[in-house]
C-alpha positions as CSV (number, residue, x, y, z in Angstrom):
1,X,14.7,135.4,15.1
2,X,15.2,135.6,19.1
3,X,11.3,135.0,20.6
4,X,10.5,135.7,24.2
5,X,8.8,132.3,25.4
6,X,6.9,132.0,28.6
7,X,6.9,128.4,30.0
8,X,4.2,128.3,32.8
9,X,4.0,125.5,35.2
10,X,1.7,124.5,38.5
11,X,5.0,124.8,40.2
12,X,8.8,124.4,40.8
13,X,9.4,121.2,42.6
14,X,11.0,118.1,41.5
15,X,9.3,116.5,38.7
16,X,8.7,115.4,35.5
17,X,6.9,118.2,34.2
18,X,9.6,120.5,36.4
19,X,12.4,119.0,34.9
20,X,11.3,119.3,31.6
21,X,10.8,122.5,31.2
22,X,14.0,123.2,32.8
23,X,15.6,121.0,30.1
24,X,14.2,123.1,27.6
25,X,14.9,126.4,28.6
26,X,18.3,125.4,29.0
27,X,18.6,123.8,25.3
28,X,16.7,127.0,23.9
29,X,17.8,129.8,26.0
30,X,21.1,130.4,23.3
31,X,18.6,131.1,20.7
32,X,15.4,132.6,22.9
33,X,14.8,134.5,25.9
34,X,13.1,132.2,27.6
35,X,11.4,132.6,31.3
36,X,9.3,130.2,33.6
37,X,6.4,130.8,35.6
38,X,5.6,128.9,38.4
39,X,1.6,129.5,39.3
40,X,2.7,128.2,43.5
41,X,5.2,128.8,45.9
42,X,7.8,131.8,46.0
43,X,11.7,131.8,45.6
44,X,13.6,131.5,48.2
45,X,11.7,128.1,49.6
46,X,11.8,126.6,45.8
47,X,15.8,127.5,45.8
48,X,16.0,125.7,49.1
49,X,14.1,122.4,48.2
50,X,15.7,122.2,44.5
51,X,19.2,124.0,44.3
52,X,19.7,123.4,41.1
53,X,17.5,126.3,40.1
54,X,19.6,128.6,41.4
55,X,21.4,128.7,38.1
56,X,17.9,130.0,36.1
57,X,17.2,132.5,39.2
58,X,16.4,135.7,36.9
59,X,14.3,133.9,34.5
60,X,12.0,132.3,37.4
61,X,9.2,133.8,38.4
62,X,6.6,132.4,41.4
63,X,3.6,134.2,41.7
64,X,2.8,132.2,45.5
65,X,-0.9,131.0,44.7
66,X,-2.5,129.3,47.5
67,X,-5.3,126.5,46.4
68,X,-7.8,127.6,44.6
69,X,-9.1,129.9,41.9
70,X,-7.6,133.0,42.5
71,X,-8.2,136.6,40.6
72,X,-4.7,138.1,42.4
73,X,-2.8,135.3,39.8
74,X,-4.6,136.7,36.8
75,X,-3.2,140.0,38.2
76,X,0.2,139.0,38.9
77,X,0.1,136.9,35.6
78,X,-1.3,139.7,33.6
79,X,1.5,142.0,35.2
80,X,4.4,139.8,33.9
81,X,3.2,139.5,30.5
82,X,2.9,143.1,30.0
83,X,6.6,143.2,31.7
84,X,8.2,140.5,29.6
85,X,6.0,140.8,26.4
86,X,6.7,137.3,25.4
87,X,5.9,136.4,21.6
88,X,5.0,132.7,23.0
89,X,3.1,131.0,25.8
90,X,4.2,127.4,26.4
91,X,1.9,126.2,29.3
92,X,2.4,122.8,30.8
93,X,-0.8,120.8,32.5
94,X,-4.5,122.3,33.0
95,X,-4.1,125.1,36.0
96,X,-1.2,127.0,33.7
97,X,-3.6,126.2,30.5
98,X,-6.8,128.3,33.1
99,X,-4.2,131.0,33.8
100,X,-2.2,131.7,31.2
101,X,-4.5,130.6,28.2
102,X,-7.0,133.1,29.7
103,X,-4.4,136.1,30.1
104,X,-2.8,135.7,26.8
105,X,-6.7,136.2,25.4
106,X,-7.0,139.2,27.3
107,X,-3.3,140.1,26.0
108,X,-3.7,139.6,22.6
109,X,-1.2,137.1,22.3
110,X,-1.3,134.7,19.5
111,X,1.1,131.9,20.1
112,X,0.2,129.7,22.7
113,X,1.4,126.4,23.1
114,X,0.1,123.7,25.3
115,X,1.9,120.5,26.4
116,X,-0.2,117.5,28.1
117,X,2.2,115.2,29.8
118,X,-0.3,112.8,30.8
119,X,-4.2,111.8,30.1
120,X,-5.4,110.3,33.0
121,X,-5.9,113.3,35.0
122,X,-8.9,113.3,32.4
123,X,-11.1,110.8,33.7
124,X,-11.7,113.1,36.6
125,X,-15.1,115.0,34.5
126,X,-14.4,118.3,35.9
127,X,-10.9,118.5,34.7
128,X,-12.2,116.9,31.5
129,X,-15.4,119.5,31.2
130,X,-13.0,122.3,31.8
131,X,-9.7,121.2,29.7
132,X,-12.3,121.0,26.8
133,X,-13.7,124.8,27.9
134,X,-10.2,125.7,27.6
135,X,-8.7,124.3,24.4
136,X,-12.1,126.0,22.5
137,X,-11.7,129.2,24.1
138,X,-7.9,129.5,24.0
139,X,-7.5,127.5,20.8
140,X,-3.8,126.3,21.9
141,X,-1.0,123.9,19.4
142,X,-2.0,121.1,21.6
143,X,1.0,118.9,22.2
144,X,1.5,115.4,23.5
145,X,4.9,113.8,25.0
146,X,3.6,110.4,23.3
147,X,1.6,108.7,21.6
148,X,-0.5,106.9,24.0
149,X,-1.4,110.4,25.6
150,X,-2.1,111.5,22.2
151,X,-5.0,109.1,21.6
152,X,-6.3,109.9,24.7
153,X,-6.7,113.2,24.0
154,X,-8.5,112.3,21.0
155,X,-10.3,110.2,22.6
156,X,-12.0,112.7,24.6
157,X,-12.0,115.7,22.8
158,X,-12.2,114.9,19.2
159,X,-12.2,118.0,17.3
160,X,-8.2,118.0,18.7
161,X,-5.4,117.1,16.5
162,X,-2.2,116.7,18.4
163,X,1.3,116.9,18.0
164,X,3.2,114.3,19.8
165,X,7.0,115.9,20.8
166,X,8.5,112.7,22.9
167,X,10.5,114.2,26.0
168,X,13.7,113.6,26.0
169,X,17.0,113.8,28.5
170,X,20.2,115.2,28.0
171,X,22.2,112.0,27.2
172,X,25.8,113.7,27.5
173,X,24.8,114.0,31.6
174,X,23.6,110.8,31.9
175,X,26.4,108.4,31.2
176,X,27.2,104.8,33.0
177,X,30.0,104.5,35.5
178,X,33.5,103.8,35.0
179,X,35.9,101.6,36.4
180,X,34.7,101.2,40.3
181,X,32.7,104.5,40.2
182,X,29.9,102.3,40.7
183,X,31.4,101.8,44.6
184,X,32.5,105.2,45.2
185,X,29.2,106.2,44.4
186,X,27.2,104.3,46.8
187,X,30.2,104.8,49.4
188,X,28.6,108.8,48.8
189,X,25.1,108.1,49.1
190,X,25.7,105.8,52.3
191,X,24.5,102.6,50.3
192,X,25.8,98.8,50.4
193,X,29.1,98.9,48.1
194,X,28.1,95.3,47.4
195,X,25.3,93.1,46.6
196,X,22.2,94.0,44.0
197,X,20.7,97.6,43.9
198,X,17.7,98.0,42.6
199,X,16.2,102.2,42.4
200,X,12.9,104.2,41.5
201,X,13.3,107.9,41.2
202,X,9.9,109.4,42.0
203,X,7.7,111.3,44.2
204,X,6.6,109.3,46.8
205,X,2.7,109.4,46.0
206,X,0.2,106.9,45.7
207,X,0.2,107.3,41.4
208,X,3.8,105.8,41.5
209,X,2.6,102.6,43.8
210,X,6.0,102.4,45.4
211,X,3.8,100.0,47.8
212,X,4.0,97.2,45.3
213,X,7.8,97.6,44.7
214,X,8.7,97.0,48.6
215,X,5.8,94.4,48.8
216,X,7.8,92.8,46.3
217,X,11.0,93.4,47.5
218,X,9.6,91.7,51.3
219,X,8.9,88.5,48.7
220,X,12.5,88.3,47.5
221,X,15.6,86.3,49.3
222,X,18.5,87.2,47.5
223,X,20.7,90.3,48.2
224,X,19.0,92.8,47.3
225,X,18.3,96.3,48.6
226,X,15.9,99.2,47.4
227,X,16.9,102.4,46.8
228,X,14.0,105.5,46.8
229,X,15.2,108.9,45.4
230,X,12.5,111.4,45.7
231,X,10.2,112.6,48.9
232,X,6.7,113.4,48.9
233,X,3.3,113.1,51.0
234,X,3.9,109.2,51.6
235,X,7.3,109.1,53.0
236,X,6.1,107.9,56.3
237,X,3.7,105.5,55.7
238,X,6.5,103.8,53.4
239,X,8.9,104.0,56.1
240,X,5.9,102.1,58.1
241,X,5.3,100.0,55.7
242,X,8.9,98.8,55.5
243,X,8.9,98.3,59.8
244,X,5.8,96.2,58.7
245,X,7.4,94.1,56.0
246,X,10.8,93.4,58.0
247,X,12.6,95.2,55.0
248,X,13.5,98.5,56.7
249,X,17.3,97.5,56.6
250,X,17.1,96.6,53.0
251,X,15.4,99.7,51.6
252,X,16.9,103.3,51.7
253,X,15.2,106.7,51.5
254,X,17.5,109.2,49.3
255,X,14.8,112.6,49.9
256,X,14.9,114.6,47.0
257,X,18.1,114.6,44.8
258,X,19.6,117.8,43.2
259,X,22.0,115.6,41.2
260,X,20.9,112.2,40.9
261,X,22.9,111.0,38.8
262,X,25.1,109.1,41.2
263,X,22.1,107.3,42.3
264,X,21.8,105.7,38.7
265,X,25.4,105.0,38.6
266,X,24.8,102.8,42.0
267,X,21.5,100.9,40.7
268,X,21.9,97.6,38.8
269,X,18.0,97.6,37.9
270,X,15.6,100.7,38.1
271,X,11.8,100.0,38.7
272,X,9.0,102.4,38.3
273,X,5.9,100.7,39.1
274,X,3.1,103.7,38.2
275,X,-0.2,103.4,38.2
276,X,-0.3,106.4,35.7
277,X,2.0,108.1,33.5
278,X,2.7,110.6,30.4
279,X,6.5,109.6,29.4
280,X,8.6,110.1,32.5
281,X,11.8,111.0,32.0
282,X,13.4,108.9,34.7
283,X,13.4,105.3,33.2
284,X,15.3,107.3,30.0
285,X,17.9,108.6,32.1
286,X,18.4,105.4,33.8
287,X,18.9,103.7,30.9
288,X,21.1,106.3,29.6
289,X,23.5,105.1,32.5
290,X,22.8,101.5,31.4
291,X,20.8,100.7,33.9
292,X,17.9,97.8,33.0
293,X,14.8,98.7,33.2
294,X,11.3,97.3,34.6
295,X,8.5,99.6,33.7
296,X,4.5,99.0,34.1
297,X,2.4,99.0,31.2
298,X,1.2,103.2,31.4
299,X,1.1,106.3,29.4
300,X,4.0,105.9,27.3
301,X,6.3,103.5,29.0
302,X,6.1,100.8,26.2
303,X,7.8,103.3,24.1
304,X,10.7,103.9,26.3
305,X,11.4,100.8,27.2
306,X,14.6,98.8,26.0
307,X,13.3,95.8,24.3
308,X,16.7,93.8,24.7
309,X,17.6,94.8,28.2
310,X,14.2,95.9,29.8
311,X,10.8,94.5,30.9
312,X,7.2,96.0,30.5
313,X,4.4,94.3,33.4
314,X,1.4,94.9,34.0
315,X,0.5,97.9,36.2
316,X,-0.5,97.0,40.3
317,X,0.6,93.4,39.6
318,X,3.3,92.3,42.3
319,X,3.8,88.8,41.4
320,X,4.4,89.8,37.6
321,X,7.0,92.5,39.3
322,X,8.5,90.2,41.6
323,X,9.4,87.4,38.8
324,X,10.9,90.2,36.8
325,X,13.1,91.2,39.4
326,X,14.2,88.0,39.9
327,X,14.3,87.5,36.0
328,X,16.8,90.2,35.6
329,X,19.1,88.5,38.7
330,X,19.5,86.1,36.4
331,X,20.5,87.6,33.2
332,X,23.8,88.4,32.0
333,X,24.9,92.3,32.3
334,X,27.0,92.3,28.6
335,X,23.9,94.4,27.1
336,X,23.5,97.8,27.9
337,X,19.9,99.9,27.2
338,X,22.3,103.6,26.2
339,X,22.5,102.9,22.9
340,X,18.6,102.6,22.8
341,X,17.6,105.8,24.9
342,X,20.2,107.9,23.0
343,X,18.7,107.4,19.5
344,X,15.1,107.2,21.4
345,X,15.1,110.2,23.9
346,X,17.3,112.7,23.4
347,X,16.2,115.9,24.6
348,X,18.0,117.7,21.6
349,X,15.5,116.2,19.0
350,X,12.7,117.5,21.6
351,X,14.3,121.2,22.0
352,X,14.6,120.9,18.2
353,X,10.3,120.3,17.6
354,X,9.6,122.8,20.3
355,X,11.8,125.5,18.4
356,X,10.2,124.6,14.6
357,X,6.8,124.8,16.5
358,X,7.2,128.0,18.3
359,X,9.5,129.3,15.3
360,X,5.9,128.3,12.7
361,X,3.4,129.7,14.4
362,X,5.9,132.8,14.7
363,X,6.1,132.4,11.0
């Protein structure tokens, strides 16, 4: 039976979070009407900084809230819901779990689904004191993207029993280059159509420590350059920070990307040196493209990591990253990770637990 389901999110910017729900509207919209709701910003700025979300435009809705605890988003919120009169409410992180936990009370609605994408957001005790508030009042399917976050969860509220859904990618999008796409690509991103790439998609914020990636990088003599697809609040001081290391002609900031995949198809190695992490979706799609992987020891990376093709360190350790860099120079490029984030992250096996969920608790 066709369900209206209302994803609800802190916002609409290039993400994890972001991207999955957009992943999993798009897998369920031929069998639901589905609609997100993005608690900050307002259209027309969010079109701008992310195109690609022009194609969902009449199932996005912004309701512009400014920092804070606000009673105009309950209004707005409550407004929708009565508009819309979705059957489900699928929130993603703890500000859409205060909003739209809440108004579905007041609403009456009895489905609501709740998705934790990372833990560590937990130690901070007021989040802590008011997710568990939250999950008594509003009585949520809690759901976990993996199994590390799951025990966390546990861990600090254990009355909570979990369902772990692993995000996943579309795989047919992410696919390795052919022939010499691999140069054409660069040639189009204005990267070196020779010598060794290594990329990290991310937001440029202190929890993805790109620091110890060009730290490392400044340690390193062979031909290799960096590659940074994604922008945030640190872009500066990284571009400082590369002045300061002599590496600003071996490292190149991308911004955001509303298609990235020719920036996997350029890489020969993708880092991602978090401090923190759920399951990010990146290192899956990287691997998807073949591309090696070097992932710290967070969240879920262990289970997304290719154990014949990829390396897991220890997190804010730059000699441990700089030998695996330099480990991977040396190996030989006849393996490929794809077959391994196919059968481990494909976003159709993730659409396909959301819709039993939502479709049982319909049920």
């Amino acid at each position: 039976m066709r369900q209206t389901i209302l994803q609800v999110v802190q916002h609409l910017r290039p993400g994890g979070i972001e991207t999955m729900a957009l992943e999993l509207m798009k897998q369920l919209l031929p069998e639901h009407d589905i609609h997100i709701v993005s608690l900050e910003g307002e259209q027309q700025a969010a079109l701008k900084a992310w195109p690609r979300l022009a194609l969902y435009k009449s199932q996005l809705h912004f309701l512009n809230k400014e920092p804070g605890i606000h009673a105009a988003t309950f209004s707005k919120l409550f407004t929708l819901i009565k508009h819309l009169n979705p059957s489900v409410i699928h929130t993603h992180h703890i500000g859409p779990l205060f909003y739209a936990g809440i108004m579905g009370k007041i609403c009456h609605l009895t489905t609501h689904i709740h998705t934790e994408h990372d833990a560590w957001h937990l130690l901070n005790k007021k989040h802590q004191s008011l997710q568990g508030q939250l999950l008594k009042i509003v009585k949520p399917v809690l759901v976990a993207d993996c199994h590390q976050v799951a025990a966390q969860l546990v861990h600090h509220f254990p009355q909570q029993h979990p369902v772990v859904i692993l995000n996943g990618i579309d795989v047919d999008s992410f696919v390795p280059p052919l022939g010499n796409q691999k140069q054409q690509q660069r040639k189009k991103l204005g990267l070196p159509e020779r010598g060794f790439l290594i990329g990290c998609a991310a937001r440029l914020e202190e929890v993805k420590n790109h620091a110890m990636l060009l730290r490392s990088i400044s340690c390193i003599d062979a031909d290799v350059s960096l590659v940074l697809a994604g922008d945030g609040s640190l872009r500066q001081s990284l571009v400082n920070m590369c002045r300061d290391l002599g590496i600003s002609d071996k490292v190149y900031f991308l911004g955001a990307l509303n298609d990235v995949l020719p920036f996997y198809q350029s890489i020969d190695l993708f880092c991602l040196a978090s401090n923190h992490e759920g399951l990010p979706l990146s290192p899956l799609e990287a691997q998807a493209c073949a591309v090696p992987t070097i992932l710290t020891d967070v969240g879920g990376c262990k289970s997304i990591i290719c154990p014949t093709t990829g390396q897991l360190i220890e997190a804010n350790n730059p000699v441990m990253l700089q030998r695996a860099i330099l480990k991977q120079l040396s190996l030989h490029k006849h393996l490929s990770p794809r077959p391994f984030a196919l059968n481990v992250g494909s976003l159709s096996n993730t659409a396909k637990a959301y819709n039993q969920l939502f479709c049982a608790k319909k049920a």
